[in-house]
C-alpha positions as CSV (number, residue, x, y, z in Angstrom):
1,X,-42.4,-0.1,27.5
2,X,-41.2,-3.4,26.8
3,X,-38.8,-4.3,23.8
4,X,-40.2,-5.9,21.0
5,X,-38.5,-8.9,19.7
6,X,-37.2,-7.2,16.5
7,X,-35.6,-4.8,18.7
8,X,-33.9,-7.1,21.0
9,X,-32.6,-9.2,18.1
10,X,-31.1,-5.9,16.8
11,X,-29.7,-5.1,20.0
12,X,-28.0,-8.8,20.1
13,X,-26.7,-8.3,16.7
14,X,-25.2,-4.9,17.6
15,X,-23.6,-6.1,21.0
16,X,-22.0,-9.2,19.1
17,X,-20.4,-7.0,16.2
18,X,-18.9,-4.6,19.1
19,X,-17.5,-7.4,20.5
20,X,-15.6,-8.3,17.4
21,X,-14.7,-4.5,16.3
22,X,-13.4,-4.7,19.7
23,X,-10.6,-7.5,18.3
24,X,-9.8,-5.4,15.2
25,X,-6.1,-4.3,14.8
26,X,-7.0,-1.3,12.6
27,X,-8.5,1.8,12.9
28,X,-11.1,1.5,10.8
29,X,-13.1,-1.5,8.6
30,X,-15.2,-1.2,5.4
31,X,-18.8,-1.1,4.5
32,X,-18.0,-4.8,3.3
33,X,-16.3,-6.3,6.7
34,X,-19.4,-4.6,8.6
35,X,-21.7,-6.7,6.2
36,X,-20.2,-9.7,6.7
37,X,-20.4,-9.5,10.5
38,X,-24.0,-8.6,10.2
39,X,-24.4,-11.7,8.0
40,X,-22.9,-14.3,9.5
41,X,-25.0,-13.1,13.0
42,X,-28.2,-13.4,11.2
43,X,-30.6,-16.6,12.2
44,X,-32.1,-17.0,9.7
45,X,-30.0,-16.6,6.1
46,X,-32.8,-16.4,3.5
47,X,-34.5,-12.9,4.1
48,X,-35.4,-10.6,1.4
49,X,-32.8,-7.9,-0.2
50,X,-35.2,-4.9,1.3
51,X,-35.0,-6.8,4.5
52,X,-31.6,-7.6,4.3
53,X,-31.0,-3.1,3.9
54,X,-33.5,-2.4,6.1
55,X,-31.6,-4.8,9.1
56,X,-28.5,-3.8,8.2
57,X,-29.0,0.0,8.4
58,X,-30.7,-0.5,12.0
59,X,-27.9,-2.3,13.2
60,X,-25.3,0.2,11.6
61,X,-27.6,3.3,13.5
62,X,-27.3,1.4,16.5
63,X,-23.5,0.9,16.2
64,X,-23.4,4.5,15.3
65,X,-24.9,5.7,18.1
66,X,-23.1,3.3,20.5
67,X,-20.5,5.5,19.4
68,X,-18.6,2.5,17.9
69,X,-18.2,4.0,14.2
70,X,-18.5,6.8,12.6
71,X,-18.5,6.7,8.4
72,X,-15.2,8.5,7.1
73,X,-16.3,11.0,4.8
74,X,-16.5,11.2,2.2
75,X,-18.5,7.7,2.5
76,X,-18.6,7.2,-1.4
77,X,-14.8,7.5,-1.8
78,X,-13.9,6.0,1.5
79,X,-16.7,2.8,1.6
80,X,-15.7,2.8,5.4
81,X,-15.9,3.3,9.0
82,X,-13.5,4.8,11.8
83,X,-13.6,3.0,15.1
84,X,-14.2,4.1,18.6
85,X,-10.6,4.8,20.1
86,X,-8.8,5.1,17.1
87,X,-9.8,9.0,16.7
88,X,-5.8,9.5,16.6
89,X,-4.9,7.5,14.1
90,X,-2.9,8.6,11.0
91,X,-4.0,8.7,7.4
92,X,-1.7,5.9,6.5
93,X,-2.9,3.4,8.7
94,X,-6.7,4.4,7.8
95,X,-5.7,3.8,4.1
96,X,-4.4,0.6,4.9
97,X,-7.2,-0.3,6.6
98,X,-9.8,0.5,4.2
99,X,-7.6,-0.9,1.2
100,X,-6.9,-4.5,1.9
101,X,-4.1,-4.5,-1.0
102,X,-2.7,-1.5,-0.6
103,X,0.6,-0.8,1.2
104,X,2.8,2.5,2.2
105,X,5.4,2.7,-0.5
106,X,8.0,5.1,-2.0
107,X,9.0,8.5,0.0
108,X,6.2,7.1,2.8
109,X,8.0,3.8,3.1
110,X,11.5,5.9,3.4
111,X,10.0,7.9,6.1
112,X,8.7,5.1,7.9
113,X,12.5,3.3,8.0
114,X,14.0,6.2,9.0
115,X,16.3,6.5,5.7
116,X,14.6,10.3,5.3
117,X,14.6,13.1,7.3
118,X,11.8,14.9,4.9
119,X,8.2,15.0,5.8
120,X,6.0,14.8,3.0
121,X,2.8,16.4,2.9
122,X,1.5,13.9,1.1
123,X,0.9,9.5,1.7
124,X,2.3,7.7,-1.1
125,X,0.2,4.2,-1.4
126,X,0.8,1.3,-4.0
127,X,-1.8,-1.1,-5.2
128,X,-3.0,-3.8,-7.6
129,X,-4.4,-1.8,-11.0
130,X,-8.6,-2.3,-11.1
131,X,-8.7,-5.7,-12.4
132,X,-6.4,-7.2,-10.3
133,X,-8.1,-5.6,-7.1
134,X,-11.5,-7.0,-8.6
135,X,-9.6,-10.7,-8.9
136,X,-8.0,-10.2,-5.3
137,X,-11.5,-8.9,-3.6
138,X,-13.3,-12.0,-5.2
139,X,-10.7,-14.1,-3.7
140,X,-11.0,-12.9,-0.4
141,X,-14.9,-12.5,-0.6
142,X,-14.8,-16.2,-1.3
143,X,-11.9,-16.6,1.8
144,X,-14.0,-14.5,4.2
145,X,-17.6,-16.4,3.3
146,X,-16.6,-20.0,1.8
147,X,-20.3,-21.4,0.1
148,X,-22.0,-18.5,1.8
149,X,-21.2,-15.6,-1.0
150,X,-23.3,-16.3,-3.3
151,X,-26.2,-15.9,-0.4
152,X,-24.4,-13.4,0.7
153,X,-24.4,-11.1,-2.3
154,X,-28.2,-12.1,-3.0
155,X,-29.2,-10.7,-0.3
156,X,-28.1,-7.7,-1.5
157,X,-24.9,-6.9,0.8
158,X,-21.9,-5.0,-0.5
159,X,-19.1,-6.5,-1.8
160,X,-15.6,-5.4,-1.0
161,X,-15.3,-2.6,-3.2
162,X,-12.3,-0.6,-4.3
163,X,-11.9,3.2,-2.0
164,X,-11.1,5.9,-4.3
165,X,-9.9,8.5,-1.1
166,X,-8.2,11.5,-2.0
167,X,-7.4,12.7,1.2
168,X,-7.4,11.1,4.9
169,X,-7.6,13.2,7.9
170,X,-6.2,15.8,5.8
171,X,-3.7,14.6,4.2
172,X,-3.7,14.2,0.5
173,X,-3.4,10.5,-0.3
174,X,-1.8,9.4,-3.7
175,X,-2.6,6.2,-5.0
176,X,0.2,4.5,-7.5
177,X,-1.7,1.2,-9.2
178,X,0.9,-0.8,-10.6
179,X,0.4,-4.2,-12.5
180,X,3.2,-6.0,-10.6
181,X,2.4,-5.9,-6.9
182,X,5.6,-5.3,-4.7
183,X,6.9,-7.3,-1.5
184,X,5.5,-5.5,1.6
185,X,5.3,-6.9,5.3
186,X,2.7,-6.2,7.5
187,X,3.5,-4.5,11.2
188,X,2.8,-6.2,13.5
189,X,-0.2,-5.8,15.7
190,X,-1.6,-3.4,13.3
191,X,-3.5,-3.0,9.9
192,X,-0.7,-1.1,8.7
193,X,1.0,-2.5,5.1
194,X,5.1,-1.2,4.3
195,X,6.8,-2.1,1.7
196,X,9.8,-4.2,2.5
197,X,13.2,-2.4,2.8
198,X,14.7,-4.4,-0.4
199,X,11.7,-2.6,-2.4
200,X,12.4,0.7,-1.1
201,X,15.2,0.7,-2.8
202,X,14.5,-0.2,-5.6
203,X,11.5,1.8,-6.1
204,X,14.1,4.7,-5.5
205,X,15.8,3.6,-8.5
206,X,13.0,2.7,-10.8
207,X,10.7,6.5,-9.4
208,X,13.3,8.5,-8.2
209,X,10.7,11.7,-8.6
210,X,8.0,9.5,-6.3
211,X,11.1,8.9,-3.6
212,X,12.3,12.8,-3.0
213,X,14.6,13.2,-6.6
214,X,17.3,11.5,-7.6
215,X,19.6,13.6,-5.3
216,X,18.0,12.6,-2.5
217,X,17.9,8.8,-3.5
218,X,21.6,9.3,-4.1
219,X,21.8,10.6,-0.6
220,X,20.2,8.1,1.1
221,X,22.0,4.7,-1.0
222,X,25.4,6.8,-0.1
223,X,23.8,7.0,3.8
224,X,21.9,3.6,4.2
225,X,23.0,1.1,1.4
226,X,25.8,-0.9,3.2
227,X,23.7,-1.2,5.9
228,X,20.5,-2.5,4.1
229,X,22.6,-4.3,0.9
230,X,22.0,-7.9,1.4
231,X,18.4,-6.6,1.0
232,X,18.9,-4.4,-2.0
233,X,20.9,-7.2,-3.8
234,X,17.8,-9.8,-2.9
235,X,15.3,-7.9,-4.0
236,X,17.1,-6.9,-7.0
237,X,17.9,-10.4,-8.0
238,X,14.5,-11.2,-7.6
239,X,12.4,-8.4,-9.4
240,X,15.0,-6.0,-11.1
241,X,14.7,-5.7,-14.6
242,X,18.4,-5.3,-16.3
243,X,18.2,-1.4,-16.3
244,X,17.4,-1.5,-12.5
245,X,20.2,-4.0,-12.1
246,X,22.8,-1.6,-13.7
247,X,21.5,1.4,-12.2
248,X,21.9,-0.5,-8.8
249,X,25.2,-1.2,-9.9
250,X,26.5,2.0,-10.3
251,X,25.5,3.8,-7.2
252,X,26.2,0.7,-4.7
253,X,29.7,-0.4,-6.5
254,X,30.9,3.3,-8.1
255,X,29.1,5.8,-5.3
256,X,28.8,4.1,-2.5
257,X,32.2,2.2,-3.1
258,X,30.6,-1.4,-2.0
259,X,31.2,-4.4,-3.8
260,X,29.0,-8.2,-3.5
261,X,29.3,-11.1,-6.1
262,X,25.9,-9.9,-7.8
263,X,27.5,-7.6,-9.2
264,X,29.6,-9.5,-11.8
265,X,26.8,-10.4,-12.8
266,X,24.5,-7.2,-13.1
267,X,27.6,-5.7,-14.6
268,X,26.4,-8.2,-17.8
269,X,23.4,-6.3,-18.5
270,X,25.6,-3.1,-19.2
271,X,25.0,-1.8,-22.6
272,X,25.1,1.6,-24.6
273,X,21.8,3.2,-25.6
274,X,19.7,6.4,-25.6
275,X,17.5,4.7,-23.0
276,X,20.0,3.7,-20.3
277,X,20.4,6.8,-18.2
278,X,20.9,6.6,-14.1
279,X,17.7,8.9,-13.8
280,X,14.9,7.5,-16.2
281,X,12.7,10.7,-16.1
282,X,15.9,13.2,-16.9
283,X,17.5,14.2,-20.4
284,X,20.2,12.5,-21.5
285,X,23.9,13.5,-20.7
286,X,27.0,12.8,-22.7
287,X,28.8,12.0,-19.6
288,X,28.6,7.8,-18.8
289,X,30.0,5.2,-16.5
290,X,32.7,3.4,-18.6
291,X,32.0,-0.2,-16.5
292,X,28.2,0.3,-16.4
293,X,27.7,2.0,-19.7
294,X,25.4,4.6,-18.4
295,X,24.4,8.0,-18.9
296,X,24.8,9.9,-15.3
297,X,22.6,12.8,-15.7
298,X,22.7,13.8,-12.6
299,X,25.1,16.9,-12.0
300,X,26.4,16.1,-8.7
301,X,27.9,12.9,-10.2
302,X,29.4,14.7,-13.3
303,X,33.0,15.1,-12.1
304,X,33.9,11.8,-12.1
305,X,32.8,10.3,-15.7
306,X,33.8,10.2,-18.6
307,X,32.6,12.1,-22.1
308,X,31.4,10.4,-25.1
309,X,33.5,10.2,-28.0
């Protein structure tokens, strides 16, 4: 029997959107990047919303059982689809993938530089808090489409949406939203998002809990900070706040036994008080730096201080 028209047209759609999933660096694309494929193949842009769903669920069938995507359960939380080839692919570049504005931070961005020899069992994932995601999908909606998005969401397609994943092939995904966005590069040849060695460290100082302990991130500044310190003392000068400054101070000048310029200047910020302590989510100790004017609650640094009067 021959093919109808309707099917044919379908058939087109389907062969063009392979075409471009083929070109995709990711794993993986959302409900909302498959929409706008369909869209911008359509012929004719002024169809009906029940057309519109009706068309766009054919063609997704037809991708589907081309074998070209398969939805990532579950669908609600994850709002996308896993592509052909990319069956191996690990739940950090999935996330990336399906989260435009999310990158691989904290003990994840550790592991991925090498500074950590721990494996976590679980993907640690910063990203903008809800209404900055809402301001940065309407941004790149109105990137992606130009004067078509108002068309475009009339007809009834879905708008990049924020994923709410728990867990990726797996693994238990935890997703930090934080109102300051951090630097991150992108790898290249890849969807995948990592937050730039400078931040590392500096997360390390600000979440010590999020980044192995305090130990550990004591470990690794003692292993890796000479290496990495015009990096540290860059981004540090850029986004530290004066605690981070001081903290920074302390381990790269009085642990690590490094010294740079910045530091005369950090060194201002150092002041008494209840709040200044090396790890912020520890108790207190009477033991202090005497040039950084901190509490260094940590044990393993004890020996070395000095006792308030």
């Amino acid at each position: 029997m021959a093919k109808n028209n309707k099917v044919i047209q379908l058939e087109n759609i389907a062969t063009t959107i392979a075409a471009q999933l083929a070109k995709q660096t990711g794993p993986a694309v959302t409900q909302y990047e498959l929409a706008c494929l369909v869209y911008q193949c359509l012929p004719n842009k002024k169809s009906t919303i029940a057309a519109t769903k009706k068309q766009l669920e054919e063609v997704l069938k037809l991708l589907q059982q081309f074998h070209l995507i398969r939805p990532i359960e579950p669908f609600a939380e994850t709002r996308g689809y896993q592509l052909f080839g990319h069956e191996r692919s690990t739940a950090i570049e999935l996330a990336c993938s399906l989260d435009p504005f999310a990158y691989v931070s904290h003990l994840s961005a550790m592991e991925h530089y090498g500074l950590t020899d721990r494996f976590s069992q679980l993907v640690y994932l910063t990203r903008p808090k809800a209404s900055e995601w809402a301001a940065l999908a309407k941004a790149k909606m109105n990137r992606d489409l130009g004067q078509q998005t108002e068309n475009f969401l009339k007809l009834g397609y879905s708008k990049l949406i924020r994923p709410t994943f728990k867990k990726l092939s797996g693994i238990t995904v935890h997703l930090l939203e934080r109102s300051n966005q951090g630097a991150f590069r992108t790898t290249a040849h890849s969807s995948l998002r990592v937050a730039t060695i400078g931040r590392v460290f500096l997360d390390m100082l600000r979440e010590p809990a999020l980044c192995g302990g305090l130990q550990h991130v004591v470990d690794m500044y003692t292993n890796h900070a000479k290496k990495y310190l015009p990096f540290v003392v860059d981004e540090l000068n850029t986004h530290g706040a004066p605690i981070d400054k001081v903290r920074a101070g302390y381990l790269l000048s009085e642990i690590c036994k490094l010294d740079h310029p910045a530091f005369a200047d950090w060194e201002k910020f150092a002041q008494r008080g209840g709040s200044r302590k090396l790890d912020p989510e520890a108790e207190f100790e009477p033991f202090f730096s005497d040039r950084w004017k901190l509490s260094i609650n940590l044990p393993s640094l004890l020996n070395n201080e000095n006792t308030f009067e």
